[in-house]
C-alpha positions as CSV (number, residue, x, y, z in Angstrom):
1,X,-74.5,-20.4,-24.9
2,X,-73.6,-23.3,-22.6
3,X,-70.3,-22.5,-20.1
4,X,-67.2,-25.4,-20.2
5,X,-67.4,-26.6,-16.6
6,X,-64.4,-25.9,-14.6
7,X,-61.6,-28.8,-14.0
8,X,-62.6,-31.0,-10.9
9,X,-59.5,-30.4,-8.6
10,X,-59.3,-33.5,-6.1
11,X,-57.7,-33.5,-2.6
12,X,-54.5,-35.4,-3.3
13,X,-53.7,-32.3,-6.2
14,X,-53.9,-29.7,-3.6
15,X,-51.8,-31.8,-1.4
16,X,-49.1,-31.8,-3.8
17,X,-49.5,-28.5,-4.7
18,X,-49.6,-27.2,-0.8
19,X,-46.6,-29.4,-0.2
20,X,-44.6,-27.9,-3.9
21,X,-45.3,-24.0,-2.2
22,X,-44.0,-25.6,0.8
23,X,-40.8,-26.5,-0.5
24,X,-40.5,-23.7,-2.1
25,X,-40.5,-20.8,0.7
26,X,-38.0,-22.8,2.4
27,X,-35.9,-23.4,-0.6
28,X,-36.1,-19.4,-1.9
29,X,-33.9,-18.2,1.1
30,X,-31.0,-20.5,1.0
31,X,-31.0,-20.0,-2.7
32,X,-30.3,-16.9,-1.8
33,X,-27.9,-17.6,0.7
34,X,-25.8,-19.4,-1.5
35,X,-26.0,-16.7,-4.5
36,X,-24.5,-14.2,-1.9
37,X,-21.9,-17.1,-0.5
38,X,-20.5,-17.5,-3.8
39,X,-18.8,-13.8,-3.7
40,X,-15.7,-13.4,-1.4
41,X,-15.5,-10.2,-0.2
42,X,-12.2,-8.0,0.5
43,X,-12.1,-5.1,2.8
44,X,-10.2,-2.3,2.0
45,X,-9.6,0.4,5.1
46,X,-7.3,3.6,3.6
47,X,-7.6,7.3,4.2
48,X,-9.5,8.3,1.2
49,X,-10.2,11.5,2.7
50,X,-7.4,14.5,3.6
51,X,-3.8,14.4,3.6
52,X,-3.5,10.9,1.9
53,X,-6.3,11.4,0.1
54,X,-4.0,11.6,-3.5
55,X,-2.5,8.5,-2.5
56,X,-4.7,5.9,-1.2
57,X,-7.0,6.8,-4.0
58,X,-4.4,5.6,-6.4
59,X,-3.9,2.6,-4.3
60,X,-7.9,1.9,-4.8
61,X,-7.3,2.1,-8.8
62,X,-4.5,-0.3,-8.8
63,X,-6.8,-3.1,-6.3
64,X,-10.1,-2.2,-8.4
65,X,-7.7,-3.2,-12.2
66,X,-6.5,-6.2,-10.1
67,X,-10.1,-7.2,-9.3
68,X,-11.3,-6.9,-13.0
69,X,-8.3,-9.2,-13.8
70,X,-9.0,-11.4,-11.6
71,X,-13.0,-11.9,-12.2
72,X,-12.0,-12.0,-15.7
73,X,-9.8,-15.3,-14.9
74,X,-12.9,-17.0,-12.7
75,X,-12.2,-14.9,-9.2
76,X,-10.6,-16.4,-6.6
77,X,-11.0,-20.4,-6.6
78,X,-14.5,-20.0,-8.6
79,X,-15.6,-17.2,-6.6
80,X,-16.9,-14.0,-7.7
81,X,-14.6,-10.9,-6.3
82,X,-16.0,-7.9,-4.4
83,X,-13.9,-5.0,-3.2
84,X,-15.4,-3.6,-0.2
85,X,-14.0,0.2,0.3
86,X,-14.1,2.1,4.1
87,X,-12.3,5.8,5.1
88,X,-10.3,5.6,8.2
89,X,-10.1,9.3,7.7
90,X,-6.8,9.4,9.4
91,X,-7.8,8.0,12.7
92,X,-6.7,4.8,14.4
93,X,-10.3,4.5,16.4
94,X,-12.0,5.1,13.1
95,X,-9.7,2.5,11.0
96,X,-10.2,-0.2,14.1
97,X,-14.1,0.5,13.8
98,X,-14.3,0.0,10.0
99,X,-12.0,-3.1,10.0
100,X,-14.5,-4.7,13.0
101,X,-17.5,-4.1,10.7
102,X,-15.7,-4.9,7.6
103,X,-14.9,-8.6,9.3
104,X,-17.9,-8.5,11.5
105,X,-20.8,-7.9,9.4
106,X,-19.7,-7.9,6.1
107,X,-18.4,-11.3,6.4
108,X,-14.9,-9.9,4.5
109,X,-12.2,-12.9,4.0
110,X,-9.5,-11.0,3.4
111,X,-8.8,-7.2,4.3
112,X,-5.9,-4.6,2.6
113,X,-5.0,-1.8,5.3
114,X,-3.7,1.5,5.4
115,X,-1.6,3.8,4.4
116,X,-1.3,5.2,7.9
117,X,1.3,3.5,9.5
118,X,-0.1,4.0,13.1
119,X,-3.6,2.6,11.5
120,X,-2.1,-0.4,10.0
121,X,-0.7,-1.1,13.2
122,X,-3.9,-1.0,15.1
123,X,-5.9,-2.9,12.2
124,X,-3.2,-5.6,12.6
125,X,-4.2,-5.9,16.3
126,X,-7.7,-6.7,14.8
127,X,-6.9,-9.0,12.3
128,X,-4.6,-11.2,14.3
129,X,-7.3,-11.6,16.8
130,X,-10.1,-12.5,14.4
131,X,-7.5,-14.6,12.4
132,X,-8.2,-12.8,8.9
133,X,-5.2,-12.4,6.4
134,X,-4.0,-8.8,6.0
135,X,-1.6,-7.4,3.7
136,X,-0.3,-3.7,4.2
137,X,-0.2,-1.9,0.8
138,X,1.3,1.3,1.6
139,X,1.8,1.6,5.7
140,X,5.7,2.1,6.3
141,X,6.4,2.1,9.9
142,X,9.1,-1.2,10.4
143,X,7.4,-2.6,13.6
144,X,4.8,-4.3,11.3
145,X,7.0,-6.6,9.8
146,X,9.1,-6.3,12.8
147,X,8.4,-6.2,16.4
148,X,4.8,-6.0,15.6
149,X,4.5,-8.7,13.4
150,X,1.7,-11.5,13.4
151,X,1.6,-14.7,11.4
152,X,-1.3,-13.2,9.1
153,X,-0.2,-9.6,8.2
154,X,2.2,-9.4,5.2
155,X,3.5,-5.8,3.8
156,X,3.9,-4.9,-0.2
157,X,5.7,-1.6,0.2
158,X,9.5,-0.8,1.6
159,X,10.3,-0.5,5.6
160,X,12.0,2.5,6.3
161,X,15.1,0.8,6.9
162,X,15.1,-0.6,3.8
163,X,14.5,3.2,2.7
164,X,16.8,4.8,4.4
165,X,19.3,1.7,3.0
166,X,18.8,2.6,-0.4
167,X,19.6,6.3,0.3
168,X,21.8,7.1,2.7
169,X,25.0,6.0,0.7
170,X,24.1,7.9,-2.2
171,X,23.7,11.1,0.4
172,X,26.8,10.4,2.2
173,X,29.1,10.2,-0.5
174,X,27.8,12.9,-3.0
175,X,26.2,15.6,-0.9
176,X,27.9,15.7,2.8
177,X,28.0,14.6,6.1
178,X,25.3,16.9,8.1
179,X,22.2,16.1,7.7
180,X,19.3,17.9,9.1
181,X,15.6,15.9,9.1
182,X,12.1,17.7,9.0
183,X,10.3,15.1,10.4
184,X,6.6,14.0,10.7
185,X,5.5,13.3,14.3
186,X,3.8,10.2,14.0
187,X,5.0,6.2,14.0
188,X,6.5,6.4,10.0
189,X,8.0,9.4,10.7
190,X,10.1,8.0,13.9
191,X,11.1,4.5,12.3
192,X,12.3,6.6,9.0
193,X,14.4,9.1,11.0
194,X,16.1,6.4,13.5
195,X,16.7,4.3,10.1
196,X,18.4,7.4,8.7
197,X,20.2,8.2,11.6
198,X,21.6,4.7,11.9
199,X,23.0,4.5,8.6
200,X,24.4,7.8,9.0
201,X,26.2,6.9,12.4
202,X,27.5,4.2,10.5
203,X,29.0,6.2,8.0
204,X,30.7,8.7,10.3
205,X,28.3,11.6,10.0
206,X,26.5,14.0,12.1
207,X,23.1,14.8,13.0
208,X,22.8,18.9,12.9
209,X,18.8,19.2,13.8
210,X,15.7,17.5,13.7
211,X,12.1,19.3,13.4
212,X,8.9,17.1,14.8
213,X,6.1,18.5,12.6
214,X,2.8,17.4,13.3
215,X,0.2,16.0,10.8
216,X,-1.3,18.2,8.2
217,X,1.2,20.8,8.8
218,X,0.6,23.6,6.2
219,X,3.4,26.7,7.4
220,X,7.3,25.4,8.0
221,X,8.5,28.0,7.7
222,X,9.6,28.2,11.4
223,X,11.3,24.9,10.7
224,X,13.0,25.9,7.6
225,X,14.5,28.8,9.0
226,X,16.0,26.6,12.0
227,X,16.8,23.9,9.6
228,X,18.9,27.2,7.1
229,X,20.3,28.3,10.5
230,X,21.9,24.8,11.2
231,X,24.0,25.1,7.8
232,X,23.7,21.0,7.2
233,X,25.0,19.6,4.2
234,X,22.1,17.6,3.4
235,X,17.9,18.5,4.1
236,X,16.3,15.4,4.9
237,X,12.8,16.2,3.9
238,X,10.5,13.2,5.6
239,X,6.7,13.9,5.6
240,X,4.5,12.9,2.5
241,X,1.2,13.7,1.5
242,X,0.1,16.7,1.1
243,X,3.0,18.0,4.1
244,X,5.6,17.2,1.2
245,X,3.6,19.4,-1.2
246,X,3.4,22.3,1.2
247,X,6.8,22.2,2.6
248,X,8.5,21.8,-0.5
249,X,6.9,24.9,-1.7
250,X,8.3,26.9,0.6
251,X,11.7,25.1,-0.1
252,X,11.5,26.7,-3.1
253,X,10.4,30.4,-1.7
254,X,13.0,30.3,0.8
255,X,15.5,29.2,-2.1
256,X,17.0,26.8,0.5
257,X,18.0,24.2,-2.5
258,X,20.1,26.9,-3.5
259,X,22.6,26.4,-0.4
260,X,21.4,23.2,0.7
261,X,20.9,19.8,-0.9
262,X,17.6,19.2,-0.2
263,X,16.6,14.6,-0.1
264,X,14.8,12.0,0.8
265,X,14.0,9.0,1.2
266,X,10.6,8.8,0.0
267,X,8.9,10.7,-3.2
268,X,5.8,9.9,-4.7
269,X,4.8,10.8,-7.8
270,X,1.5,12.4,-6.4
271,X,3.4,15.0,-4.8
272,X,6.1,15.5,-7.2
273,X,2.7,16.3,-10.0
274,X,1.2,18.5,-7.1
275,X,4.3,20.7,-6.7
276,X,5.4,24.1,-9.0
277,X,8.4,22.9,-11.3
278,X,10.8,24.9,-8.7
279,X,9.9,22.5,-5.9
280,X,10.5,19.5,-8.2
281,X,14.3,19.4,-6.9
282,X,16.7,16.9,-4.7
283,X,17.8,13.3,-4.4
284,X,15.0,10.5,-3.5
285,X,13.7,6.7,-3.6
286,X,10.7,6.1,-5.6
287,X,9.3,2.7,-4.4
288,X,8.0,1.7,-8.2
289,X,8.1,3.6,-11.0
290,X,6.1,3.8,-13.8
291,X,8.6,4.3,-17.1
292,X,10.8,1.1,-17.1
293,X,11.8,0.2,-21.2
294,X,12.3,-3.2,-21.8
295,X,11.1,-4.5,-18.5
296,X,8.6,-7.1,-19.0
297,X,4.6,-6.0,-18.8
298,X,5.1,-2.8,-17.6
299,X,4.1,-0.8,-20.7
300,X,0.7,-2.5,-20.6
301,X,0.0,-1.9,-17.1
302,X,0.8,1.9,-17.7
303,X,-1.7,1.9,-20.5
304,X,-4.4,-0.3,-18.9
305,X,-4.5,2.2,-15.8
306,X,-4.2,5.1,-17.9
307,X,-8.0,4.3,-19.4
308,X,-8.7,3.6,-15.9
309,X,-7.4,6.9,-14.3
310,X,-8.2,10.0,-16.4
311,X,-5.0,9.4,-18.6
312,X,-2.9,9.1,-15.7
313,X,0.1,6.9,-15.3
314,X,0.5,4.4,-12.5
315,X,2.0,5.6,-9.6
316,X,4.0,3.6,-6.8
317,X,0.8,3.5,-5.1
318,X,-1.3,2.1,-7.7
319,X,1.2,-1.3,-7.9
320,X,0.6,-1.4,-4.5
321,X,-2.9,-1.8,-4.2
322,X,-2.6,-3.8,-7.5
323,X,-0.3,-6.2,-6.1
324,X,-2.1,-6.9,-2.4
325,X,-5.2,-8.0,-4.2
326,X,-3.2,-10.2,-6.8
327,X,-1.4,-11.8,-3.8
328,X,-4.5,-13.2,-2.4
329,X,-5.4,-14.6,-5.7
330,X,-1.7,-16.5,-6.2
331,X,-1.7,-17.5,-3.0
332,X,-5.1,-19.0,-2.5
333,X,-4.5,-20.4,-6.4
334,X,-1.5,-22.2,-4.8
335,X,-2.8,-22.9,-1.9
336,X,-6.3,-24.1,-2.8
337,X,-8.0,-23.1,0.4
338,X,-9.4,-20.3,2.1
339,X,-8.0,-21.5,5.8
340,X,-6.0,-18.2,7.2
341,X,-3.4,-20.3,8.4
342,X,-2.5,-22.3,5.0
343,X,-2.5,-19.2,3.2
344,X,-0.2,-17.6,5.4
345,X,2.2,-20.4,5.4
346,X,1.7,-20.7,1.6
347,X,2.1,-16.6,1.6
348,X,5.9,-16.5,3.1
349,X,8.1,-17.3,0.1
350,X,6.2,-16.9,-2.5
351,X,7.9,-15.0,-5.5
352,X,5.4,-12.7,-7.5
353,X,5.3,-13.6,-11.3
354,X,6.5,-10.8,-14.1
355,X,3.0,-10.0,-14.8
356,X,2.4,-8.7,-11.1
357,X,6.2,-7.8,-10.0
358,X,6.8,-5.5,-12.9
359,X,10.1,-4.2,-12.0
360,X,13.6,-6.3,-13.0
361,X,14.6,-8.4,-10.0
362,X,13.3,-10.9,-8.0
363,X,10.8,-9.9,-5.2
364,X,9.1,-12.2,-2.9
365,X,7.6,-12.2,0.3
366,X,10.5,-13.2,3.0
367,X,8.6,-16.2,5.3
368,X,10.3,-15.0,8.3
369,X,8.9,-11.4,8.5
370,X,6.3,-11.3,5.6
371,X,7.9,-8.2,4.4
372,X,7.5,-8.0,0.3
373,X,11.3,-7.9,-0.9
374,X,11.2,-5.3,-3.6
375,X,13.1,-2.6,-5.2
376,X,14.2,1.1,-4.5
377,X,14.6,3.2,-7.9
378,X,16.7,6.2,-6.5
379,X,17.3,9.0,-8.7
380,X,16.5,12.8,-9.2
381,X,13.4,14.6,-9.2
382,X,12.8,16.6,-12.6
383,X,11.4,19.8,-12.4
384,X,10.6,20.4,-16.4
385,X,10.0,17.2,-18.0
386,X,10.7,17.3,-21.8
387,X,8.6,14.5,-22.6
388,X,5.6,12.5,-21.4
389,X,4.4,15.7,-18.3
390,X,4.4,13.3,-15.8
391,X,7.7,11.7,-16.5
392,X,9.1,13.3,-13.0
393,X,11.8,11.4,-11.5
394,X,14.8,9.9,-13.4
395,X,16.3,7.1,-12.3
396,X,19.7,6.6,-11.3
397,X,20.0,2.9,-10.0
398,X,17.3,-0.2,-9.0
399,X,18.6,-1.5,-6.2
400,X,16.8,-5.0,-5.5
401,X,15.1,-6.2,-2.0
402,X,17.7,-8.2,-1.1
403,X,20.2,-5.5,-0.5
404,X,18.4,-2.8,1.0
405,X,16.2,-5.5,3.9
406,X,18.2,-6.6,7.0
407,X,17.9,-10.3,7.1
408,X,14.5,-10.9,8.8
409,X,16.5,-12.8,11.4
410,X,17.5,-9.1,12.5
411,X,13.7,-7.2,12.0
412,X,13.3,-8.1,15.5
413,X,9.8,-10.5,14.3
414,X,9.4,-13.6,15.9
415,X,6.2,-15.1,14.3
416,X,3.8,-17.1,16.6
417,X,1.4,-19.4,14.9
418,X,-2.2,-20.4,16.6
419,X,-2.0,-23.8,17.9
């Protein structure tokens, strides 16, 4: 049988041919350097290991539902959104590190840093100098809208003046005039103690002790028995975390609540869940709370993190993480550019929408400190829920942002723009 003769190839068709693969190895990587340009990246530094473990975790749930909303509705101007996650591990060299290779190499465009106070301090440092927007979800300490503050860091949660604002009345009137603090030696621990002292000069009362506990503290009972020695009127009980857990604990054991009215000015619902019943006692300021009939949205949040959580409800710490990452969207939606500077001017002002805010009164971040103006829910911590089990604070009053923030002419910021 007689074989077809192969196709004559001439020269000019493996020109073409030679000049087509050509093309094509110097087309094939900025095809994919454009695939991997069309995701914007945010960092995300929080302890998600150790005594803020509970609630930077939560934080991470509410910024993961925002980022599912938001890729839903076409990302952020057409751009796919990726959550980069790092551990600062509750170190300010660590958090530094991670927020360098977070801007560095992975090319973030916006970053969302830290629950540690002293950390989102230091990250802010890192920020401002590679001109990146930040925005503080859960760090307290008032120097970073304050003194600190730099044109591109905004914060979602209270100050602890604003804290201590909401509060201190509701002590003073009810509960007495001597206040003893059990303090957490680190940079929230000292701005929420000199804003509780303030407030209480102000109102004519008296400081009967304070106790500097460091980090991580398991044992106060040392500190509990000076504190029961000192015969205040009012406990102030200041660390959080896993400290608030342990110490009040051994509130309970010691029955101290029994003689003493035992505050705050911070709760968080991870604690409160972590404690025995018995230790679910005193007067606090939840910073968002989850149970809020008739207040638009909020009942579908609760339920969309529930699926997303174990069956959980929404802490405070979940809205904030939601609400930094939704910030960057609005802003950059209103904006229409991903220049730092535009978006930080566009930032200052801008009112969140019901959706987002989910709480009744206006909050907005104030242009002249970029601090979030939102509520305090102060109330009572319940120790036996008769409902829904983690229904464990009822609230007394809402107290909006306005009322509770000094005018940011008196935070002591004074914002200075690049040229």
């Amino acid at each position: 049988m007689n074989q077809p003769k192969p196709p004559t190839i001439g020269r000019r068709t493996v020109l073409k041919a030679a000049a087509a693969a050509g093309v094509a190895q110097v087309a094939a990587p900025f095809v994919i350097s454009a695939r991997a340009a069309e995701t914007l990246k945010i960092g995300m530094i929080n302890p998600f290991t150790g005594v803020y473990a509970a609630v930077s975790n939560n934080e991470l749930i509410g910024a993961k539902f925002a980022v599912e909303q938001m890729n839903a509705k076409g990302g952020i101007l057409g751009r796919k959104v990726e959550l980069l996650t790092e551990d600062s591990a509750n170190d300010v060299g660590t958090g530094v590190q991670k927020a360098r290779k977070l801007i560095d190499r992975d090319k973030v465009t916006f970053i969302t840093a830290d629950v540690n106070s002293a950390i989102a301090q230091a990250v802010a440092q890192v920020t401002n100098e590679k001109k990146v927007l930040h925005i503080v979800p859960g760090g307290h300490t008032d120097p970073i809208t304050g003194t600190d503050c730099h044109w591109n860091v905004f914060r979602v949660c209270n100050t602890t003046a604003m804290e201590a604002n909401s509060v201190a009345p509701v002590l003073f009137k009810k509960y007495g005039k001597k206040w003893y603090f059990i303090t957490p030696d680190y940079a929230f621990g000292h701005t929420l103690e000199a804003a509780a002292k303030k407030d209480l000069a102000k109102m004519g009362g008296t400081v009967v002790g304070n106790a500097l506990t460091p980090l991580g503290t398991t044992d106060f009972s040392a500190y509990l028995i000076q504190a029961r020695a000192a015969k205040p009127d009012v406990l102030l009980v200041l660390p959080q975390g896993g400290d608030m857990i342990n110490c009040m604990k051994q509130i309970a054991q010691f029955g101290i609540n029994k003689t003493i009215h035992v505050a705050g000015l911070q709760q968080e619902e991870e604690s409160l869940i972590a404690m025995p019943p018995a230790s679910r006692v005193g007067t606090w300021m939840f910073e968002w709370y989850w149970k809020q009939p008739g207040v638009p949205h909020v009942a579908e949040f609760v339920a969309d993190i529930r699926k997303r959580s174990g069956g959980h409800v929404p802490t405070a710490r979940t809205w904030f993480g939601y609400t930094a990452l939704w910030s960057f969207k609005l802003v950059t939606d209103k904006a229409k550019t991903l220049d730092a500077v535009k978006l930080a001017k566009a930032l200052g002002g801008l009112e969140l929408p019901p959706q987002i805010k989910l709480q009744p009164n206006k909050v907005y971040y104030a242009a002249g400190d970029h601090q979030l103006r939102t509520s305090s829910f102060v109330g009572e911590a319940v120790a036996n829920p008769k409902g829904d089990p983690e229904d464990l604070f009822h609230i007394d009053t809402v107290i909006p942002g306005d009322k509770t923030s000094p005018p940011d002419t008196e935070t002591g910021c004074k914002l200075t723009w690049p040229a």
